[in-house]
N, CA, C and O atoms as a MOPAC input file, in Angstrom:
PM7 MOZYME 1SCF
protein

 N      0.84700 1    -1.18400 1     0.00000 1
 C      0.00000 1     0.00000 1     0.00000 1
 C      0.89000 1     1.24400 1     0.00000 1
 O      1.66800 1     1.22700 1     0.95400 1
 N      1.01200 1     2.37300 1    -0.82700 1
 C      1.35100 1     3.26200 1    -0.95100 1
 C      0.76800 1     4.12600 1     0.45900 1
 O     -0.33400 1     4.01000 1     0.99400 1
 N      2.20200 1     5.24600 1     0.94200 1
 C      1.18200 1     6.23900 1     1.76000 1
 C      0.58700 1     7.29400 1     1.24000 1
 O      0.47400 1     8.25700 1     1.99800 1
 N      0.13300 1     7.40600 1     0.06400 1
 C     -1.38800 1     8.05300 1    -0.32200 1
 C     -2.43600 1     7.27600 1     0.18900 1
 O     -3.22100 1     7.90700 1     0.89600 1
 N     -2.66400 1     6.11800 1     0.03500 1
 C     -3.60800 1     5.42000 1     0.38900 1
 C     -3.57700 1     5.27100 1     1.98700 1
 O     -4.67300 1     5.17100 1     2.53800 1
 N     -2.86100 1     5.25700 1     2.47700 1
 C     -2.72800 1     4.74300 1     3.99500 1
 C     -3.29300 1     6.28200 1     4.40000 1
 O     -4.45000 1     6.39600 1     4.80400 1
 N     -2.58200 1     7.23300 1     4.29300 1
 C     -2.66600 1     8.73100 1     4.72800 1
 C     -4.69900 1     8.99200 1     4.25100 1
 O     -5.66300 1     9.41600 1     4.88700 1
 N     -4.53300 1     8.53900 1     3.05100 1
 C     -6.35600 1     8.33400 1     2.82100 1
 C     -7.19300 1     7.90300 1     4.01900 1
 O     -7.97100 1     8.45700 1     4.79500 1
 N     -6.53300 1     6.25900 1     3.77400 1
 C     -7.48800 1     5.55100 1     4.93000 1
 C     -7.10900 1     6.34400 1     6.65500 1
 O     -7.85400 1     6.17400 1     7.62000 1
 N     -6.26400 1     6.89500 1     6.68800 1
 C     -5.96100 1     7.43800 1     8.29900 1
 C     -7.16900 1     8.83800 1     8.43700 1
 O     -7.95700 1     8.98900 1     9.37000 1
 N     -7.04000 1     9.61400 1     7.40000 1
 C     -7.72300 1    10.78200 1     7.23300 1
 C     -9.30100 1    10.30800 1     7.32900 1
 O    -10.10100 1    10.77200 1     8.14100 1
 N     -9.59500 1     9.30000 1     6.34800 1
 C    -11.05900 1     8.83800 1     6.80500 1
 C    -11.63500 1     8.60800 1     7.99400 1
 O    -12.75000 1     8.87200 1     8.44400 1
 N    -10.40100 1     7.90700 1     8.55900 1
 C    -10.62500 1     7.02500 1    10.34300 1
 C    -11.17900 1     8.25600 1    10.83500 1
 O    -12.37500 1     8.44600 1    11.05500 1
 N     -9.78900 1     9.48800 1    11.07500 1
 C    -10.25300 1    10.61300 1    11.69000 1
 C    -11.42400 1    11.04000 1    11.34400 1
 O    -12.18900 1    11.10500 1    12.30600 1
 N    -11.94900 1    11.41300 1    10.17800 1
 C    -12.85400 1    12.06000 1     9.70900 1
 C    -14.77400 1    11.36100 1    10.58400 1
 O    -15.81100 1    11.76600 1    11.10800 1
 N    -14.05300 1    10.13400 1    10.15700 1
 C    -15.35000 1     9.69600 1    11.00400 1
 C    -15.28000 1     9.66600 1    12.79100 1
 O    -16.20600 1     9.20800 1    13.46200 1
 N    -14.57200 1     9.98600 1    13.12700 1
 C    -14.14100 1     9.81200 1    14.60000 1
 C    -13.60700 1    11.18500 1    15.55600 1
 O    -13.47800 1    11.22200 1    16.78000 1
 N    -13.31600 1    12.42600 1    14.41500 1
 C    -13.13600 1    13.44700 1    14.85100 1
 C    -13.92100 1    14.19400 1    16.28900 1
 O    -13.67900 1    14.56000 1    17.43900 1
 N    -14.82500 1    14.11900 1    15.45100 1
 C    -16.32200 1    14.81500 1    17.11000 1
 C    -16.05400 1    13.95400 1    18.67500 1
 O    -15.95900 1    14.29700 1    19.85300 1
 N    -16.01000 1    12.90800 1    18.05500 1
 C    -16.21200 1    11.43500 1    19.41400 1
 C    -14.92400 1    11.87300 1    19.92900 1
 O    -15.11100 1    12.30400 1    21.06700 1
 N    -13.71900 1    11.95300 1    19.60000 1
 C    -12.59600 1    12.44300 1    20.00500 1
 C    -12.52600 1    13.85100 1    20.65700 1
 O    -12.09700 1    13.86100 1    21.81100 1
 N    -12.82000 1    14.85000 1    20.19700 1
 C    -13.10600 1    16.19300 1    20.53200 1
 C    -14.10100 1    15.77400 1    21.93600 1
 O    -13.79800 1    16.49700 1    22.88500 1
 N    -14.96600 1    14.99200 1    22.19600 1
 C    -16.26400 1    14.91300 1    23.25600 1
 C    -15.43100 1    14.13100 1    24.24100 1
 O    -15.71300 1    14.03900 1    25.43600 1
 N    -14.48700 1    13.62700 1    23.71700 1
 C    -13.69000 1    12.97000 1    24.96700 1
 C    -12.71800 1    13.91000 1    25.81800 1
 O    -12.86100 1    14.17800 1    27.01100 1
 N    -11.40800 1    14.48700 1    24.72700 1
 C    -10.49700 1    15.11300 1    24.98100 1
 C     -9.67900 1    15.97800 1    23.71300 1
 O     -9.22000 1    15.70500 1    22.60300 1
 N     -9.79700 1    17.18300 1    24.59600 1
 C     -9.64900 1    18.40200 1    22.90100 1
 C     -8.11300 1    17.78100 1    23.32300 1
 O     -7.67300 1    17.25400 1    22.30100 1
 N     -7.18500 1    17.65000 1    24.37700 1
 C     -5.70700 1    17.36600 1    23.99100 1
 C     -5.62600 1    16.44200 1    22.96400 1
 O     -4.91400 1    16.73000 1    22.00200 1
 N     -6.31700 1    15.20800 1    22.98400 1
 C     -6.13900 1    14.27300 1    22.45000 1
 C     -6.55300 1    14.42500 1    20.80100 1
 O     -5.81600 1    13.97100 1    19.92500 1
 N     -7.49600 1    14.94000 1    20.58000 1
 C     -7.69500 1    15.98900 1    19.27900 1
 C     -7.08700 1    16.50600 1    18.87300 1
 O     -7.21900 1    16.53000 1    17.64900 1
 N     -5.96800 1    17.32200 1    19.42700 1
 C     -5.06400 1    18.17200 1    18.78900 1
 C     -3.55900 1    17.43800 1    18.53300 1
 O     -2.59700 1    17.85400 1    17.88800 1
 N     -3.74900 1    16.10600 1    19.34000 1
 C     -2.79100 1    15.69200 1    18.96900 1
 C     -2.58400 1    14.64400 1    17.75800 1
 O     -1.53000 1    14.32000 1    17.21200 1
 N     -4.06600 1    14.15700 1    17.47000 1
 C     -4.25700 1    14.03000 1    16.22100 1
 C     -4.10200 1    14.36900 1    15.24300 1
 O     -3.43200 1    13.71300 1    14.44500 1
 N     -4.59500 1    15.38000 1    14.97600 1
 C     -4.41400 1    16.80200 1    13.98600 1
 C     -2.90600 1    16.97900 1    13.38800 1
 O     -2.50600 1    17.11500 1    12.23200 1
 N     -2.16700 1    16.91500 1    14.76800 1
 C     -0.55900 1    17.37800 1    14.51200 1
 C     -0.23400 1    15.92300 1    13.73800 1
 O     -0.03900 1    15.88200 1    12.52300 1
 N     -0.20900 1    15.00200 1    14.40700 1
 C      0.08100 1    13.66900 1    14.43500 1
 C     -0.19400 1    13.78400 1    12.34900 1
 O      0.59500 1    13.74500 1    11.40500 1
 N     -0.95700 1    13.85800 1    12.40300 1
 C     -1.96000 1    13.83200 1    10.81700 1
 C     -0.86300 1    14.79800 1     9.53900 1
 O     -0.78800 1    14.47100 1     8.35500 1
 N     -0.17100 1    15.90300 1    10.11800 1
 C      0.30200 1    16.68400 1     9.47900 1
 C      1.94100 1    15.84700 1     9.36900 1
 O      2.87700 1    16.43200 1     8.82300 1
 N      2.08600 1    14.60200 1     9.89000 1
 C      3.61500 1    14.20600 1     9.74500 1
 C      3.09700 1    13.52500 1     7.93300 1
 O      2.04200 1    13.21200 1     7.38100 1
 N      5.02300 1    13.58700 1     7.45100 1
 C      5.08000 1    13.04400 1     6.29300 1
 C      4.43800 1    12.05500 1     6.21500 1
 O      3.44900 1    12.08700 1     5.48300 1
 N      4.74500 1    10.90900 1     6.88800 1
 C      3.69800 1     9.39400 1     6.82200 1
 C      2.96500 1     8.73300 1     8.30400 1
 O      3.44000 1     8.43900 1     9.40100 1
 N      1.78100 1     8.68200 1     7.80600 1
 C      0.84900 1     8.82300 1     8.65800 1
 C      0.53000 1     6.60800 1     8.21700 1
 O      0.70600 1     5.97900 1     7.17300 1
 N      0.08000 1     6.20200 1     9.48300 1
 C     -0.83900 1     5.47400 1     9.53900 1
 C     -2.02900 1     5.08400 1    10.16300 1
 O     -2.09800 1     5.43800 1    11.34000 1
 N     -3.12700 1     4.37000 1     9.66400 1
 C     -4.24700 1     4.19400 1     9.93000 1
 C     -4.05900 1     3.84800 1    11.03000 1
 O     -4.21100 1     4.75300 1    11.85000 1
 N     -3.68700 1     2.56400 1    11.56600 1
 C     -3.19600 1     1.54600 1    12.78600 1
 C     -2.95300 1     3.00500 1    13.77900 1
 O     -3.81300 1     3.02600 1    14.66000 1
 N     -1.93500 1     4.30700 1    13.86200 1
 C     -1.94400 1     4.75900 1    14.80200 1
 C     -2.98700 1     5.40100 1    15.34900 1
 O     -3.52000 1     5.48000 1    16.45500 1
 N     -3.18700 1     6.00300 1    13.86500 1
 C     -4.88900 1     7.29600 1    14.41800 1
 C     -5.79600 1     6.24800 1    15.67100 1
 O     -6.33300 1     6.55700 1    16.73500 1
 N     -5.68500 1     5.23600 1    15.12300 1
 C     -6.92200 1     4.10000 1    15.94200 1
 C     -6.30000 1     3.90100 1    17.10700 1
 O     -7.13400 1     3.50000 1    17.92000 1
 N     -5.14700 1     3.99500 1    17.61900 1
 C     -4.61200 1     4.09600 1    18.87100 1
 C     -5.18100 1     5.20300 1    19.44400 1
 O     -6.04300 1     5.25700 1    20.32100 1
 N     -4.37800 1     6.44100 1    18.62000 1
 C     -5.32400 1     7.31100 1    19.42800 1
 C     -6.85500 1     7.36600 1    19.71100 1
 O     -7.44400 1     7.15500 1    20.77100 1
 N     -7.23700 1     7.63000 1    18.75400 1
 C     -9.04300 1     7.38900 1    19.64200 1
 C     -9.13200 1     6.31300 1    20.36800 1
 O    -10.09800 1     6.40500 1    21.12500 1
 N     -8.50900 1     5.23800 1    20.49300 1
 C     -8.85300 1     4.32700 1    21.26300 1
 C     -8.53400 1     5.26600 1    22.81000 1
 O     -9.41800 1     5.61700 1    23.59100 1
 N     -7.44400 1     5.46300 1    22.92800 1
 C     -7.01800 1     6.18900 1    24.29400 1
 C     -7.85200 1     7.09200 1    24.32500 1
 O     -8.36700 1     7.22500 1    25.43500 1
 N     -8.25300 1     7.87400 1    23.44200 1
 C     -8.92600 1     9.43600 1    23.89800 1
 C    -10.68000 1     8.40000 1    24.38600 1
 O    -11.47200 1     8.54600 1    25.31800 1
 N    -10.63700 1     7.50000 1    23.30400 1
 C    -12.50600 1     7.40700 1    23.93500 1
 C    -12.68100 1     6.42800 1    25.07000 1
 O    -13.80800 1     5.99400 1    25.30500 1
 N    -11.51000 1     6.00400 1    25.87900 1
 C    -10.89500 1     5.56900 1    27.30200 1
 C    -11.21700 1     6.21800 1    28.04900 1
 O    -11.82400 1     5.81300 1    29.04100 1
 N    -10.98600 1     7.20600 1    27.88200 1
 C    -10.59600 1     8.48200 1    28.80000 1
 C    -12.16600 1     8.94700 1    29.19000 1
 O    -13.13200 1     9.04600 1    28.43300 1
 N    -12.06500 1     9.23900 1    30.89000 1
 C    -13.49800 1    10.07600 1    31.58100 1
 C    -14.12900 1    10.96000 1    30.15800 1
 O    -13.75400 1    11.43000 1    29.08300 1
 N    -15.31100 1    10.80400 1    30.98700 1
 C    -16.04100 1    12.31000 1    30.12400 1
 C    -15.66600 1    13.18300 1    30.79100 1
 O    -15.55500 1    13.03500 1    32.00800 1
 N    -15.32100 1    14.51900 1    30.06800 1
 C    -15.30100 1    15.82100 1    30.96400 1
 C    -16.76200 1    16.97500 1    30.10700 1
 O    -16.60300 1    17.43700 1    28.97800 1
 N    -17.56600 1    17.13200 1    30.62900 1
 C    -18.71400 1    18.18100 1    30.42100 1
 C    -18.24000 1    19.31000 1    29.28600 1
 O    -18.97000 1    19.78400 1    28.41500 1
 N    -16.79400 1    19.62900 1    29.52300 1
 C    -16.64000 1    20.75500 1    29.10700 1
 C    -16.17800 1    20.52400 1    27.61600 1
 O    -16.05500 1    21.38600 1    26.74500 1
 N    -15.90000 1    18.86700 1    27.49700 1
 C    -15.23900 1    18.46700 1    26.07800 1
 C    -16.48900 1    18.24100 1    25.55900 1
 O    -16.76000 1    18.43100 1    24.37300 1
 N    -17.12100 1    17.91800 1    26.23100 1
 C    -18.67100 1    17.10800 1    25.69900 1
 C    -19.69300 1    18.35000 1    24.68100 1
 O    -20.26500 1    18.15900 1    23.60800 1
 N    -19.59300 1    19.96000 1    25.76200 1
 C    -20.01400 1    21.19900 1    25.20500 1
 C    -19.10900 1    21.41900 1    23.80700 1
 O    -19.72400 1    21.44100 1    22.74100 1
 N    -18.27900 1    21.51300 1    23.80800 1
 C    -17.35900 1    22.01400 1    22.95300 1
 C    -17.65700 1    20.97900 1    21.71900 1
 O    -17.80100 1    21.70700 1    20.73700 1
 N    -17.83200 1    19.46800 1    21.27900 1
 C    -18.26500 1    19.01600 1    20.97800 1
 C    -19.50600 1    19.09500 1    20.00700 1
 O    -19.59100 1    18.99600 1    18.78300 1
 N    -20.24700 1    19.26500 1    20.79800 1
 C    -21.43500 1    19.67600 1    20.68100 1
 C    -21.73600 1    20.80700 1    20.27100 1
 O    -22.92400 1    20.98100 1    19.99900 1
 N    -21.00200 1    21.68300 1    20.13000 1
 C    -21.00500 1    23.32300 1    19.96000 1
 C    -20.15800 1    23.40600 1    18.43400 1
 O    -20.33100 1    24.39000 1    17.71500 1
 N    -19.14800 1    22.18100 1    17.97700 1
 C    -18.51100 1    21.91000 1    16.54600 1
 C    -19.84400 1    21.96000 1    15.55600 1
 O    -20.26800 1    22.75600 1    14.71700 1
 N    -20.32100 1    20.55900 1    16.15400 1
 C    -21.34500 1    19.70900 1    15.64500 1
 C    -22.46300 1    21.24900 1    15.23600 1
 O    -22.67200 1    21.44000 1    14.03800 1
 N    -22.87000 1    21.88000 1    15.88900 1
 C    -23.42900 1    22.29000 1    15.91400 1
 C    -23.32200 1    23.51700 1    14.75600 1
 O    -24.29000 1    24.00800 1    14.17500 1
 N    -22.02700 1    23.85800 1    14.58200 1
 C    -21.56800 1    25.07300 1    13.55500 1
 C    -21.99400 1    24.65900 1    12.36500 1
 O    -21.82900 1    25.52900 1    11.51000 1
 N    -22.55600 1    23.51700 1    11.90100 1
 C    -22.96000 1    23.04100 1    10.61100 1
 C    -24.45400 1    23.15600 1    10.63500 1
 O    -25.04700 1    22.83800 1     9.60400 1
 N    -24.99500 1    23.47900 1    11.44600 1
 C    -26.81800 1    24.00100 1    11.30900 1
 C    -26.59300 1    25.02800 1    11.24200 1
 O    -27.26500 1    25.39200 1    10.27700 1
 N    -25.97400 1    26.02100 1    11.68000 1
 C    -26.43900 1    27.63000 1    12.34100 1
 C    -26.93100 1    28.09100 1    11.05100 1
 O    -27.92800 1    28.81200 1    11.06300 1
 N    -26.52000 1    27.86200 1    10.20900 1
 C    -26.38700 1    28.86500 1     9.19500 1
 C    -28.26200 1    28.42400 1     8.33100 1
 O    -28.92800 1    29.17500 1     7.62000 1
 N    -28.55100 1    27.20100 1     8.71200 1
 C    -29.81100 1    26.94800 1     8.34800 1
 C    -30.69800 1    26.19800 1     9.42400 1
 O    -31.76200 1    25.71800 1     9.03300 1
 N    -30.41600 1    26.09400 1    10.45200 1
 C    -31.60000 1    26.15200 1    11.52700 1
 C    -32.17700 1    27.45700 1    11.73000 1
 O    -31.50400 1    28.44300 1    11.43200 1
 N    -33.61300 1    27.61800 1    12.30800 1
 C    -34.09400 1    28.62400 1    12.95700 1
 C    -33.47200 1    29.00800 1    13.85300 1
 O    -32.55400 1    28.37700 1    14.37500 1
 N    -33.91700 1    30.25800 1    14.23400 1
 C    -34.12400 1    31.45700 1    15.44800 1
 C    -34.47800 1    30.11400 1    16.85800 1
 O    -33.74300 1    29.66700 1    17.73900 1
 N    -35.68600 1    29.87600 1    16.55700 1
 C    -36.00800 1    29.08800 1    17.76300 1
 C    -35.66600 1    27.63900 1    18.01300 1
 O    -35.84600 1    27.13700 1    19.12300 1
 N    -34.93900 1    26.63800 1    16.50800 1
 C    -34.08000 1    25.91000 1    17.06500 1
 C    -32.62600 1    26.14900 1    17.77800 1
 O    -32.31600 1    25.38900 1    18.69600 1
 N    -31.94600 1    26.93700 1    17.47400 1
 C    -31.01900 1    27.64700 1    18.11900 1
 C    -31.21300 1    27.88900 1    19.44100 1
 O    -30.31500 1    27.43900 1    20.15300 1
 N    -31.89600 1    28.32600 1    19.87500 1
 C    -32.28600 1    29.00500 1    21.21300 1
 C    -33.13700 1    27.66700 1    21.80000 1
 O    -33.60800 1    27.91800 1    22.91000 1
 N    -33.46400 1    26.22400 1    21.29100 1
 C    -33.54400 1    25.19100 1    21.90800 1
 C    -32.54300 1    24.60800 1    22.22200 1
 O    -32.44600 1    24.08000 1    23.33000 1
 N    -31.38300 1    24.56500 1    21.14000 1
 C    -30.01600 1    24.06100 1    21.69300 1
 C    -29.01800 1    24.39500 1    22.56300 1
 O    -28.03700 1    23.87900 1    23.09700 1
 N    -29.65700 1    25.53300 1    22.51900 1
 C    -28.48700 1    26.49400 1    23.79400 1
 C    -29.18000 1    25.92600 1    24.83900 1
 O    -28.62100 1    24.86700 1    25.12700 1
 N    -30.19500 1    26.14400 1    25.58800 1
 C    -30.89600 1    25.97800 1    26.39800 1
 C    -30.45800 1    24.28700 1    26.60600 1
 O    -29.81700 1    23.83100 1    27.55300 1
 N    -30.88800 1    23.69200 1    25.68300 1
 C    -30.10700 1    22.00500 1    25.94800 1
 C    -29.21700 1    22.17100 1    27.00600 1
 O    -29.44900 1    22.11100 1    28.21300 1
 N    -27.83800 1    22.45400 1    26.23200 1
 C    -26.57500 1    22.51200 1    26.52100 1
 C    -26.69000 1    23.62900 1    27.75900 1
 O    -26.11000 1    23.34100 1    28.80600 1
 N    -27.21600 1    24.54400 1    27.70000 1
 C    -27.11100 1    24.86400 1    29.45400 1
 C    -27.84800 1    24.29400 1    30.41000 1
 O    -27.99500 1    24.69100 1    31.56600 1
 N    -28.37800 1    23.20900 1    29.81900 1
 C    -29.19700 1    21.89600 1    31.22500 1
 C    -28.21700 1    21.23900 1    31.23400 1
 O    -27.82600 1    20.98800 1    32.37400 1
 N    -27.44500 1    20.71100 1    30.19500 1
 C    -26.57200 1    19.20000 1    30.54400 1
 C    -25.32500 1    20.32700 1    31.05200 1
 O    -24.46500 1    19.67200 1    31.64000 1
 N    -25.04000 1    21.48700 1    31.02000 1
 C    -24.25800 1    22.01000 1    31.72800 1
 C    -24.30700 1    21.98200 1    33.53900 1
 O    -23.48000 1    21.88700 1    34.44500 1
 N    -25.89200 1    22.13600 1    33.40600 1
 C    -26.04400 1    22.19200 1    34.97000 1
 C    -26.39200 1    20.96900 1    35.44800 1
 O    -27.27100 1    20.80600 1    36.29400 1
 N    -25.80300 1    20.16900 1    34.99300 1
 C    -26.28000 1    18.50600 1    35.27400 1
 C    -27.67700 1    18.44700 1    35.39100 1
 O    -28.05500 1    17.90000 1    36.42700 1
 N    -28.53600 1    18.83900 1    34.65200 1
 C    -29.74200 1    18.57300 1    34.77500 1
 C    -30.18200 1    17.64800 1    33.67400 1
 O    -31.00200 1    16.76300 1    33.91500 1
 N    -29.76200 1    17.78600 1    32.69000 1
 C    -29.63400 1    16.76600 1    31.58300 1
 C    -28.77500 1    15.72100 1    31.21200 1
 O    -27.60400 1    16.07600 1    31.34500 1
 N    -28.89300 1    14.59100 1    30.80500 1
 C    -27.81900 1    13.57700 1    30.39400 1
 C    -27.08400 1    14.16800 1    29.02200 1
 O    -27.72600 1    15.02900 1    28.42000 1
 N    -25.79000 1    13.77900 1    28.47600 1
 C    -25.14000 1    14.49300 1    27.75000 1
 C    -26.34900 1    13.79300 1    26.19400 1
 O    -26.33800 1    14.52000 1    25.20000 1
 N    -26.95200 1    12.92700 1    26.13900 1
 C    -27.41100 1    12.26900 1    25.14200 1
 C    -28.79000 1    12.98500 1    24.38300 1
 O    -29.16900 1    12.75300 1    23.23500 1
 N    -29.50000 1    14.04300 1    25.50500 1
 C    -30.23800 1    14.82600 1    25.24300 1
 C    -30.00100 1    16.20800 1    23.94200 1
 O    -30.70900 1    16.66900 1    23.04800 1
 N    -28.79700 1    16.44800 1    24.39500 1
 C    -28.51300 1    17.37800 1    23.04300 1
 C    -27.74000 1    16.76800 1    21.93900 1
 O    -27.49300 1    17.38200 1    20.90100 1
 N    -27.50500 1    16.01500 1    22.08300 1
 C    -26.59700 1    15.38300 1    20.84900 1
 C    -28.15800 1    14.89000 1    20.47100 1
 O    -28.59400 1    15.44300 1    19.46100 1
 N    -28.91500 1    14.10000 1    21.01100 1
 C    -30.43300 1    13.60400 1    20.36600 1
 C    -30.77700 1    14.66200 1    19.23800 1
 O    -31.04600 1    14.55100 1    18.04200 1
 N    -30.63000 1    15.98800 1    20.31500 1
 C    -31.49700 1    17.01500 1    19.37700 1
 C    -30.59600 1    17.57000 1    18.20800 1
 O    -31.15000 1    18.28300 1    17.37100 1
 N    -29.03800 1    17.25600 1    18.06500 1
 C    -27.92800 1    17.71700 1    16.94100 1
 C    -28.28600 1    16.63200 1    16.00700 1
 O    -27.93000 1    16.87800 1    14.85400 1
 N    -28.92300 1    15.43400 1    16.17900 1
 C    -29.36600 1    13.83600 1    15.25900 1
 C    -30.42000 1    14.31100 1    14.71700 1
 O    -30.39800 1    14.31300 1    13.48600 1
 N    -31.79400 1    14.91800 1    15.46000 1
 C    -32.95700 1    15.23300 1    14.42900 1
 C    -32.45800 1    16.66600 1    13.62700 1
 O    -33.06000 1    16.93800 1    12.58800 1
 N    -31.41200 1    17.55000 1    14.07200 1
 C    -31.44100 1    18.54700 1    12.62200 1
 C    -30.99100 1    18.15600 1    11.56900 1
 O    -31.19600 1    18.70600 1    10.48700 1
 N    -29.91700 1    16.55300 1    11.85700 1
 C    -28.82400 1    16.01700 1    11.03500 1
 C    -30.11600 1    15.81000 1    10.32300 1
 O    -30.31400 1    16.70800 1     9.50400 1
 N    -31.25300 1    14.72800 1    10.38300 1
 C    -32.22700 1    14.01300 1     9.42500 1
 C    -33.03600 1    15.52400 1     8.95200 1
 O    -33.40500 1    15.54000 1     7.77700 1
 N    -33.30500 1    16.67300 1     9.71300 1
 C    -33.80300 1    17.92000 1     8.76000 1
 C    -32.84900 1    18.71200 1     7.73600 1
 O    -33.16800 1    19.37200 1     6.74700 1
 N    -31.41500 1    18.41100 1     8.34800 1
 C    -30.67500 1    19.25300 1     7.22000 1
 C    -29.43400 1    18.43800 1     7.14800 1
 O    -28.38400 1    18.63600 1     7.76000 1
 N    -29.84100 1    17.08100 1     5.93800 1
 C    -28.67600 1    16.41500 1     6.26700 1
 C    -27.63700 1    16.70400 1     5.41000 1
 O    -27.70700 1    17.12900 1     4.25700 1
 N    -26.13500 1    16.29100 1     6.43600 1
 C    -25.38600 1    17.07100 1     5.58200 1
 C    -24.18500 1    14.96700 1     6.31300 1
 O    -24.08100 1    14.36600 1     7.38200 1
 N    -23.48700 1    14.70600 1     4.42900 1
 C    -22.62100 1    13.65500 1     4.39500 1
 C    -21.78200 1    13.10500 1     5.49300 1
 O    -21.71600 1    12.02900 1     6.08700 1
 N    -21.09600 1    14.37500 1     5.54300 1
 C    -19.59100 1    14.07200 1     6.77600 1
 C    -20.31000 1    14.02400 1     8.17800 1
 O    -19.80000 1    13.22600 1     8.96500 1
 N    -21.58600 1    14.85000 1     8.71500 1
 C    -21.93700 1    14.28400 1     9.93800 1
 C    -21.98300 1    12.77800 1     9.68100 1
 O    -21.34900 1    11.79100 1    10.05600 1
 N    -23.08800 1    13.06000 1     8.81900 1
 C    -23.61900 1    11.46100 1     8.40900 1
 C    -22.68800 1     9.94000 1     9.25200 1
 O    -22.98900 1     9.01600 1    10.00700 1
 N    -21.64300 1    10.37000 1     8.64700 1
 C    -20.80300 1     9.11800 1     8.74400 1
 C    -20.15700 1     9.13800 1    10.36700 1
 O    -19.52700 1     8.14800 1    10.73900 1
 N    -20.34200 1    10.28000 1    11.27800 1
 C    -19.43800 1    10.73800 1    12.52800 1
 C    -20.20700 1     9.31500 1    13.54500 1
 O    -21.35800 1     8.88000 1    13.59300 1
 N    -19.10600 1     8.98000 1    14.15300 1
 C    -19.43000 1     7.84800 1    14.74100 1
 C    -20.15000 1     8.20300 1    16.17200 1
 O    -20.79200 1     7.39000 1    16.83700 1
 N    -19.80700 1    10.24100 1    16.68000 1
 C    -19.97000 1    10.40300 1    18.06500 1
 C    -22.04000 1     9.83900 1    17.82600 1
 O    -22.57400 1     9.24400 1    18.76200 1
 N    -22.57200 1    10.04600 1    16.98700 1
 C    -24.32800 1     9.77400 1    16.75800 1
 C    -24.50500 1     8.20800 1    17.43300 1
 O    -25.33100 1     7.91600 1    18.29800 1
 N    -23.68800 1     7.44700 1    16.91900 1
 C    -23.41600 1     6.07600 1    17.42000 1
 C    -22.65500 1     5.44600 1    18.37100 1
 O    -22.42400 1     4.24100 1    18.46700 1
 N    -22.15500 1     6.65500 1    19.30300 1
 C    -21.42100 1     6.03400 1    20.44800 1
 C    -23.01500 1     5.85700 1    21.64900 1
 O    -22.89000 1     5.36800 1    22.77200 1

């Protein structure tokens, strides 16, 4: 296998695994990213990493941030008043009043109103 193809298949891994990573740990995200920018990249490592990052505790604040990515791909065509449902989400599961699964629920029904490919495939919908 050539590393075009490997660097392909590594970039895909990420691509589908990016968010789930970010909801775990932005370090571990960024060290992806870098990791991604070396001359030769393989698939086998990226999958190390997420394996470690989706190991790792939840922290609330990776989970928002997350969720707040995910989210930059509606703004521009959700409503006024879905917007101002999602905030409101995310400041319940902020105040532990909500489970983290409640707003990601509600980032899944805009995905099926405004679907867009690359969520499509993000594995955080299916963790």
């Amino acid at each position: 296998m050539t590393n075009k193809d490997e660097r392909r298949k590594a970039q895909k891994l990420w691509a589908e695994n990016k968010y789930l990573v970010l909801s775990k740990s932005h370090k571990c995200y960024l060290s992806i990213r870098k990791y991604l920018k070396n001359e030769e990249v393989k698939k086998e490592a990226v999958q190390v990493f997420i394996d470690k990052a989706v190991s790792l505790k939840e922290s609330p604040k990776d989970i928002v941030n997350a969720y707040q990515h995910i989210w930059g791909y509606f703004k521009d065509k959700a409503s006024i008043e879905e917007r101002k449902e999602f905030l409101e989400l995310l400041d319940q599961y902020k105040k532990a009043k909500l489970d983290k699964s409640v707003p990601l629920d509600y980032l899944k029904n805009l995905l099926k109103k405004y679907p867009n490919e690359y969520l499509e495939n993000s594995t955080i919908f299916n963790d």
